[in-house]
N, C-alpha and C positions, 0 to 999 in steps of 0.2 A: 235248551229244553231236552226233557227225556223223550225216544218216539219210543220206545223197547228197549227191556234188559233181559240177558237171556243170560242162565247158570248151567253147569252140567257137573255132574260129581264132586258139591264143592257142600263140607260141612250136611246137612241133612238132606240135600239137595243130589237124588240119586239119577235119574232119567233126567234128560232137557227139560228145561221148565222155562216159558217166556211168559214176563210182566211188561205187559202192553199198558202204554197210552194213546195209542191212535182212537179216538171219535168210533163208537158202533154206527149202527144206523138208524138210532133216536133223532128226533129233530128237537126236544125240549130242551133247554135251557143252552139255547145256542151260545151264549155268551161265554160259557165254562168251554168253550175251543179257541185257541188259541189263532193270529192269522196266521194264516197258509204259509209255510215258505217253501218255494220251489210244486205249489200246490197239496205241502205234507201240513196239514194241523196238529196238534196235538191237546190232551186235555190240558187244562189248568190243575187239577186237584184228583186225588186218590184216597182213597181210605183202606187201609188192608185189613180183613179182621180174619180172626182164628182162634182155638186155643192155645193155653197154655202149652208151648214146646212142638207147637203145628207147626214152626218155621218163619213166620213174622221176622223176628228179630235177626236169623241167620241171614233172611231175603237181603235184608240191610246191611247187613256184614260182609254178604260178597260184593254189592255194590261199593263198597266203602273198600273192600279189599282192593278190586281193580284200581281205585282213585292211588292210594297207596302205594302200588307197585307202579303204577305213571308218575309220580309225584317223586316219591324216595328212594322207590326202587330194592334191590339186597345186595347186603354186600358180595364181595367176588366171592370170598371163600367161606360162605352162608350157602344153606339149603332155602328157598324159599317158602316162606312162613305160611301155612294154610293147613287146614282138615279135611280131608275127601271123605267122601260117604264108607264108612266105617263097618255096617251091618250088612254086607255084600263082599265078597273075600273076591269078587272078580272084582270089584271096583278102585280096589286095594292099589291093583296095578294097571288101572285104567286112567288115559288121562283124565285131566280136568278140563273145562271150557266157559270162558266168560266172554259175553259180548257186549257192548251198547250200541246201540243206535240215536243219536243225538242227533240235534237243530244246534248250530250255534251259528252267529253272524253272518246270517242269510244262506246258508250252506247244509246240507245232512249230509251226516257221517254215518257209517258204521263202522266200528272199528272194536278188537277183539284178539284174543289170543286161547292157543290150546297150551295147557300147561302141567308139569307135575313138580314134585319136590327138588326136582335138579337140576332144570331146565325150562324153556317156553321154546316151546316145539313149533310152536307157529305163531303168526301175528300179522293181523292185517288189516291197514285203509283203506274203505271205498266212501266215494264221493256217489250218493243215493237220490235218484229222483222216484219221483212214479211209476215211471217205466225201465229205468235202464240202471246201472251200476257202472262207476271210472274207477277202475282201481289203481289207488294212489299210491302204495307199495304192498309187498309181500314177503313173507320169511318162513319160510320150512326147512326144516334142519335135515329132514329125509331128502332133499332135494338134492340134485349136481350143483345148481345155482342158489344158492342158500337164499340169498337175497334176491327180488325184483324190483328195481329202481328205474326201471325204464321210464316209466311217467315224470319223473323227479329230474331225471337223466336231460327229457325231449324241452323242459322248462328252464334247464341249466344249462345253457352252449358251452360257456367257457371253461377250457381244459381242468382247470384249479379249480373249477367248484366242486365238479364231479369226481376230482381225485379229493377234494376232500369228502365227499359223501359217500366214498368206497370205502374211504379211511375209517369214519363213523361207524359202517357196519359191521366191516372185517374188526373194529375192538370194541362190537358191542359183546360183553359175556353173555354165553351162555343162557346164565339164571336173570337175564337184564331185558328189561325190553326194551326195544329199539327207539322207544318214544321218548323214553326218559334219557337214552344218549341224546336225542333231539335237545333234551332240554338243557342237561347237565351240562351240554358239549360245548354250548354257545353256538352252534353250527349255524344259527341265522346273522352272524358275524362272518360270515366267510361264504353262504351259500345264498343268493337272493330270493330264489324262488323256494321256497315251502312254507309260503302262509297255510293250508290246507293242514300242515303238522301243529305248526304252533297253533292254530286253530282249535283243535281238539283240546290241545296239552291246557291252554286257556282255558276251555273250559274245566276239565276237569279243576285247576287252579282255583279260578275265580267267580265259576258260575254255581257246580253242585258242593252244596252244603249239607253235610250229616250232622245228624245233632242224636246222643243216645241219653236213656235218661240220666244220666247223671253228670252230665256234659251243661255246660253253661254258653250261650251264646254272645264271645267278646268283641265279637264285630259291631258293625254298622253304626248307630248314631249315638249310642253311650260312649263311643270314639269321639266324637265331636263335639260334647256339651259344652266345650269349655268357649269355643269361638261362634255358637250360634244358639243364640238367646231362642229363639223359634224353636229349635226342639224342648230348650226345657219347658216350653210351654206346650208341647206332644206330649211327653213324659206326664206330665201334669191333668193336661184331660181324659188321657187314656186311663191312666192311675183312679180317675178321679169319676169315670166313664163305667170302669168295672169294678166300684164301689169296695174298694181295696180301705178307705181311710186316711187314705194319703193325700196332702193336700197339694206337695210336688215333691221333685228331686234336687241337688247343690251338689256341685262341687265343692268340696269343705277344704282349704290349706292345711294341712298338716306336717307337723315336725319330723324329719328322719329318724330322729330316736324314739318316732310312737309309734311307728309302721311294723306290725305284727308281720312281716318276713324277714328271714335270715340277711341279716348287714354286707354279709358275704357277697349273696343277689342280688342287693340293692346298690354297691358298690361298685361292681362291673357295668352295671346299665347306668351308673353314675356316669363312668368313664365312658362309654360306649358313645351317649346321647353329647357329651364335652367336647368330643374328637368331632362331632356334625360340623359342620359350617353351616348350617341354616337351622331355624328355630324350627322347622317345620316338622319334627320327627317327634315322635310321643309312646310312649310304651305303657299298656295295660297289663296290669298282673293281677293276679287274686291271693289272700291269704288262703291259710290252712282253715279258718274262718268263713270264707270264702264271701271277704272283703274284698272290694275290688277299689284297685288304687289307679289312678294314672300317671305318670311321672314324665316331665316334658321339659325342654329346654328353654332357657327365655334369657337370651342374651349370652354372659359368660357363668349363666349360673342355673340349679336342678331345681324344679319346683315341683313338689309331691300333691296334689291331691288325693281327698277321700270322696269317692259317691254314697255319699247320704242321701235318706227320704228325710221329708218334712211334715211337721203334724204340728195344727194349731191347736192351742189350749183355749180355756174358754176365753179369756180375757185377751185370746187376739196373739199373745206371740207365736214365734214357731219352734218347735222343740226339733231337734235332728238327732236320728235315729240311723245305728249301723246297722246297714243292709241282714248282718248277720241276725239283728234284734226282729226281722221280718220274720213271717210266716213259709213254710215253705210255698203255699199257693201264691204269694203275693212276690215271692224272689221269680218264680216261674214265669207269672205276668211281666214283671219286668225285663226278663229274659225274653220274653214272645214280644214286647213295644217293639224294641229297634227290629226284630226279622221282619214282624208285619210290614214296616216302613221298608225296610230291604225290598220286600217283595214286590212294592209298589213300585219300585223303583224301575222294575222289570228286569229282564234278563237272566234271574235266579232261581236257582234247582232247591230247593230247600226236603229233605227228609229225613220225620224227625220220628222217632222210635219213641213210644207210649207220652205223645205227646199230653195225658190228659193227666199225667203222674202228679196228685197234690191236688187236681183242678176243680170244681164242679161241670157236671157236663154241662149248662148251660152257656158257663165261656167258654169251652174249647168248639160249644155248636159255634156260638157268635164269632168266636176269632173265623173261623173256616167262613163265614158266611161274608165275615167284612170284608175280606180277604175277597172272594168272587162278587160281593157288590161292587168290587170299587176297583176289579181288571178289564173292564170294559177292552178298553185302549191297552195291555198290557200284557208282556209275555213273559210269567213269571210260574212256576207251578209250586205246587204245595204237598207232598206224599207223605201220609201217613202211615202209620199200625198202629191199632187200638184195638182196646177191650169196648170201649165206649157204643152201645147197642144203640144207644138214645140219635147218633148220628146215622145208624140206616134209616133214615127219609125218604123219599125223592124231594121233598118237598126242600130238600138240603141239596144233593146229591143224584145227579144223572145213573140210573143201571151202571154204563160202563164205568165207570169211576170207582165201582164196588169190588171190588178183591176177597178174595177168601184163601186162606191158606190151608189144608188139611193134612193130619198124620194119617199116610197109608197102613195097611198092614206089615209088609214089614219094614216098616220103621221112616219112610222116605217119605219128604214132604209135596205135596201138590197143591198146583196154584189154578185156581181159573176164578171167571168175573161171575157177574148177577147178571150180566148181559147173554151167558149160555141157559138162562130160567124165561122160561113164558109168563112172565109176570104182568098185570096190567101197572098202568102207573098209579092208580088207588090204591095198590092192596099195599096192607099194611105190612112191610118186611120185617121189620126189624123182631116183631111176633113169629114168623115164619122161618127168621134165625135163631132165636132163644128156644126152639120147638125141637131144631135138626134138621131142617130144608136142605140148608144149604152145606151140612158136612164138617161147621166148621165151629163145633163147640165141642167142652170136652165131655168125654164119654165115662162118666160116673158110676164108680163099678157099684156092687151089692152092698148095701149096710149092713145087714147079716152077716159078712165074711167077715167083718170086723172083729175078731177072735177078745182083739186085745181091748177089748171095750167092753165085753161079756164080765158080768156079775159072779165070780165064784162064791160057791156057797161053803 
């Protein structure tokens, strides 16, 4: 789970700016807080709104950004890839700063780095309760001691672990952070104790999910159609629930020479998946069409499927129809079935940028709402940005949960909640956003100036 993300001079993002999910001190819709761990909660669900170029999008960019440099990291002899706040000539040469503050596997982290284009200047784990902070390592380059590993040190006795986690740090570069040597290194091969690292690094991995609009979602249970009869019949009612047309989904067998990607691609993953010793491996690809094929092993030999939709004619058969032959609202839908189930699944950071692209707002209200009816028992969250006004409720949506993003004067974007407004929980917001209440709509210049629209005579 997300508890807080905090940015500092990164892309439009000029002053600290922190996007909180910690619980205000509403008591309605208890259900949308997650349980407690170590007595920290967090929400379930967020909605960011703004205008056009208010920051929304960038918000998600640095979060995605950190994920990125944990995950892949730059290379040695690369500058590290990012845009600092641009409209500020002192910011130029100021650093940058990202932090999270995450729940994963019964533990809160915070964890974070100061950074610029040639370096990460600083970086550091602490293990966070309510009251106190354990710091699990530290790195400042301005230091005599570049590295603090004492913690890591006091949990490692034996001589050889700790020479190799000297070793770890003294070749982490420069432009690299230390997390992603954790991961790259295999160092949990050689060092027992740092669940606390791979902790984090897991999450980031396998817990937060970015989705931007034009990103398709190839996880979750469109992976599995092919061995559990029980989703295609999810697929099916949800399909059939949000009155799409569709009477279900198939996996279709298809020929190697009808598969609309390059032979070359399909070649390699031929061999790739041949070379397995177990049938258990499977690989999703999408066309340029943005058909989505799955390709799997089944013995000593390659079997291609097609995911197609199904539509009955009137005399009863089913016709099968390529994904690409869909609507965009209805490929969306399909993209959102297996997250919603993800999410249920618990444990999943899902944020997904103008989730409503294509949609009516009536499903993207419903999805968000099926979503909180039915996490009772479940610790999964949901963050969005939208334009979608129709979702400032309460009657959806706790105060804290509301976010607003605004373009200052010069140029820098600012974040705060609906939970800093004296609002009762009747009054109508979503009127009181589309008005200017809240800062964060766009500001629409004169019609008059319009030169180029003026009538010469």
């Amino acid at each position: 789970m997300l508890i807080r993300f905090t940015v500092e001079n990164f892309m439009s993002f000029k002053e600290r700016q922190s996007f909180s999910l910690i619980p205000g001190q509403g008591r309605l819709k208890p259900l949308h807080k997650t349980k407690p761990v170590k007595r920290i909660s967090t929400l379930k669900t967020s909605v960011i709104f703004g205008a056009n170029a208010s920051g929304k999008s960038n918000l998600i960019k640095a979060i995605d950004f950190g994920r990125t440099l944990v995950l892949e990291g730059t290379r040695s002899d690369k500058r590290i890839d990012f845009q600092n706040f641009r409209l500020d000539k002192e910011y130029q040469n100021k650093n940058s700063r990202i932090e999270y503050e995450l729940q994963h596997k019964g533990k809160n982290y915070a964890y974070g780095f100061v950074f610029n284009s040639k370096e990460i200047v600083e970086e550091w784990l602490y293990e966070i309760t309510k009251t106190s902070d354990k710091k699990l390592f530290e790195r400042n380059l301005n230091s005599d001691e570049i590295f603090d590993l004492d913690f890591l040190y006091s949990k490692n006795k034996k001589a050889e672990e700790r020479q190799f986690l000297k070793f770890t740090a003294k070749g982490t570069p420069n432009n690299q952070l230390f997390l992603k040597e954790i991961r790259t290194r295999k160092v949990e091969e050689n060092v027992s104790f740092i669940d606390d690292l791979l902790n984090v690094v897991d999450w980031f991995q396998n817990s937060l999910k970015i989705i931007f609009p034009d990103d398709k979602y190839k996880e979750g249970i469109k992976f599995e159609l092919k061995e559990y009869e029980n989703l295609l019949t999810i697929f099916q009612e949800f399909l059939k629930y949000f009155d799409t047309g569709i009477d279900g989904v198939s996996l279709e067998v298809v020929d190697f020479e009808n598969i609309d990607i390059p032979h070359v691609i399909l070649n390699k993953i031929k061999e790739d998946l041949l070379d397995k010793k177990t049938d258990d491996f499977r690989v999703t690809i999408m066309s340029n069409k943005k058909t989505t094929y799955f390709i799997s092993k089944k013995e000593d030999s390659v079997v291609y499927h097609k995911f197609m939709t199904k539509h009955k004619v009137p005399n009863g058969e089913d016709v099968f129809f390529d994904i690409s032959d869909e609507s965009d609202g209805t490929n969306r839908i399909i993209d959102y079935i297996p997250l919603l189930m993800d999410l249920l699944k618990g444990g999943n950071v899902f944020i997904l940028d103008e989730m409503e692209r294509s949609l009516h707002p009536n499903l993207i209200y419903d999805l968000i709402d099926l979503f909180l009816s039915n996490s009772q028992n479940i610790n999964s969250q949901l963050i969005l940005a939208s334009h979608e006004s129709s979702l400032l409720t309460q009657k959806l949506l706790r105060k804290d949960e509301v976010w607003f993003t605004v373009k200052d004067k010069d140029g820098s974007t600012k974040i705060h909640s609906l939970e800093e407004y004296n609002i009762r929980f009747d009054k109508q917001i979503r009127k009181d956003y589309l008005l200017g209440r809240f800062k964060a709509i766009p500001r629409i210049g004169n019609r008059n100036k319009l030169t180029v629209l003026q009538h010469q005579d």
